[in-house]
C-alpha positions in Angstrom: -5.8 -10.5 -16.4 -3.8 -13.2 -14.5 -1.4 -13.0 -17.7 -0.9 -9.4 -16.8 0.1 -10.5 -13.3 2.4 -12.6 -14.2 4.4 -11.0 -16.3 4.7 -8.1 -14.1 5.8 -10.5 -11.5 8.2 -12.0 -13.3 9.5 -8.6 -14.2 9.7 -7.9 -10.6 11.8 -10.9 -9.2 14.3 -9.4 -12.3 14.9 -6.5 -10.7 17.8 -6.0 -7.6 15.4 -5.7 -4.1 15.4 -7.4 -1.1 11.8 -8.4 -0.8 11.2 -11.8 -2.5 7.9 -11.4 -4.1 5.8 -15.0 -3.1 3.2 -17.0 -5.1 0.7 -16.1 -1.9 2.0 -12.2 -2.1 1.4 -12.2 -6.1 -2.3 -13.3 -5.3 -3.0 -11.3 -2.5 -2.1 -8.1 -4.9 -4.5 -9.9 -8.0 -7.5 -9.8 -5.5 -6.5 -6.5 -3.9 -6.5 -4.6 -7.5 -9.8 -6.0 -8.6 -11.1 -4.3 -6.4 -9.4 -1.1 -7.0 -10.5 2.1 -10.0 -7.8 4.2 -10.9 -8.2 7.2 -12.6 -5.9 9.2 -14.4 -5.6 12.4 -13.1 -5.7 11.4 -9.3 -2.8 12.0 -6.9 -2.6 8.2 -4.9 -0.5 7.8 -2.0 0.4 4.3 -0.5 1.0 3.4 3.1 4.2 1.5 4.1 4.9 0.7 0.4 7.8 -1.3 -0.9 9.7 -0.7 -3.8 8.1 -3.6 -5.6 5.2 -2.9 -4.4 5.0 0.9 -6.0 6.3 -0.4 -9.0 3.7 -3.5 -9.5 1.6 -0.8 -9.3 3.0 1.8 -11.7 2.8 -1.3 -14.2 -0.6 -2.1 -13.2 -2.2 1.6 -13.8 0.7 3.5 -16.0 -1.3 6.8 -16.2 -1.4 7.6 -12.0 0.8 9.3 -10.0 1.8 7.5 -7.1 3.5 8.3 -4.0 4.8 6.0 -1.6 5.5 6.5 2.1 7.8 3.5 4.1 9.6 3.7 7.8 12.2 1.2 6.2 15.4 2.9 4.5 15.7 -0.4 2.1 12.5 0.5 0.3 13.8 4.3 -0.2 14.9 3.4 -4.0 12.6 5.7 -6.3 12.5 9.0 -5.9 9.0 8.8 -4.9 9.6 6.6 -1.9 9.7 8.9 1.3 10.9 7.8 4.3 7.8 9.2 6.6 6.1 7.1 9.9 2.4 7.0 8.9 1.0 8.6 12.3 2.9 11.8 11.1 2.7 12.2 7.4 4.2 15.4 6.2 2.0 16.3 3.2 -0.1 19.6 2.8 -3.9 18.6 4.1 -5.9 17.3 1.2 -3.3 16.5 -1.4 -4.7 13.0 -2.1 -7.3 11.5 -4.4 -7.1 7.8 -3.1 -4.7 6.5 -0.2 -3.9 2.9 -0.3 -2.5 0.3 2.2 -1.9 -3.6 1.7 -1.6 -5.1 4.8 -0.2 -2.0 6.4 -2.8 -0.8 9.3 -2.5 -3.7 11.4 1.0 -2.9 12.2 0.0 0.5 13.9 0.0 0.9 18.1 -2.7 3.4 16.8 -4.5 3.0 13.8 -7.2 5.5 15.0 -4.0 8.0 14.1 -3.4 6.8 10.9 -7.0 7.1 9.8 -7.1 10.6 10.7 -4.3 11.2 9.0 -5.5 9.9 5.8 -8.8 11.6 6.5 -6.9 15.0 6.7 -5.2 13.8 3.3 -7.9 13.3 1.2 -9.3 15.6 -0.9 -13.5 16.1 -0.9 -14.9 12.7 -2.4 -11.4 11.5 -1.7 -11.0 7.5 -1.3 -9.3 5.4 0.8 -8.7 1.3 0.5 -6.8 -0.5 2.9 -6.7 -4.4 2.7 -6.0 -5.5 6.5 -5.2 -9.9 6.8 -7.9 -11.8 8.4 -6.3 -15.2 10.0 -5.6 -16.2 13.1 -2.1 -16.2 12.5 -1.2 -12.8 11.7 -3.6 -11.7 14.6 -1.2 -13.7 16.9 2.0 -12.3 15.6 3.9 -9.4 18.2 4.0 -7.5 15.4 0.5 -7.6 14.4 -0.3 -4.3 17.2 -3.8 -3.9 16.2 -6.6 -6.6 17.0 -9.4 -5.9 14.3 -12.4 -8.1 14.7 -12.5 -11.2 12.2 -15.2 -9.8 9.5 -18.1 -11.8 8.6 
């Protein structure tokens, strides 16, 4: 598996974007996706994606569709990147199978928003995963909005 990884990653720093993909970042997204089953035939859509980010995934699980949302023009390079602010997401109520986030939620003056949001996205049964950093340092950052409770 952490062959997989790497080679995707080193795929990744081949290709012309501006976010430089770290060591840290590389594991974060090893322990986020073993965690996560795909299927097939489900309609994902990710939260504040990058474009590295949407493709690590596309490599990861080749047989999903995926649909990334960002507020940052930079990460607008595949066609399905949309520039949309998560609070206000303009697709048709349940159109999702699975909504994802990395280290996105925390960034939202509202998260309650955001939630409801990806509540009225989900289809019946729908899921949603949303990996939010747990260290004192992000919790002290300005742009860090939301304070969620260290977990136990």
């Amino acid at each position: 598996m952490n062959e997989i990884f790497n080679q995707i990653f080193k795929q990744l720093s081949q290709l012309n974007v501006d976010t430089p993909v770290s060591d840290e970042m590389r594991e974060s997204y090893q322990e986020d996706f073993k965690h996560l089953e795909l299927k097939d035939e489900w309609d994902i859509l990710v939260l504040g994606t990058t474009d590295w980010e949407l493709y690590f995934l596309e490599q990861k699980f080749p047989n999903v569709k995926f649909i990334g949302i960002t507020i940052e023009e930079k990460f607008q390079t595949k066609k399905n990147i949309s520039l949309q602010d998560m609070h206000e997401i303009e697709f048709q109520d349940k159109s999702f199978d699975f909504v994802y986030g990395s280290q996105i939620l925390e960034h939202s003056p509202a998260p309650v928003i955001v939630l409801a949001q990806v509540n009225r996205l989900l289809r019946n049964n729908g899921q949603f995963f949303f990996w939010i950093p747990d260290d004192e340092e992000n919790r002290k950052s300005w742009y860090h909005f939301s304070c969620f409770p260290k977990l136990l």
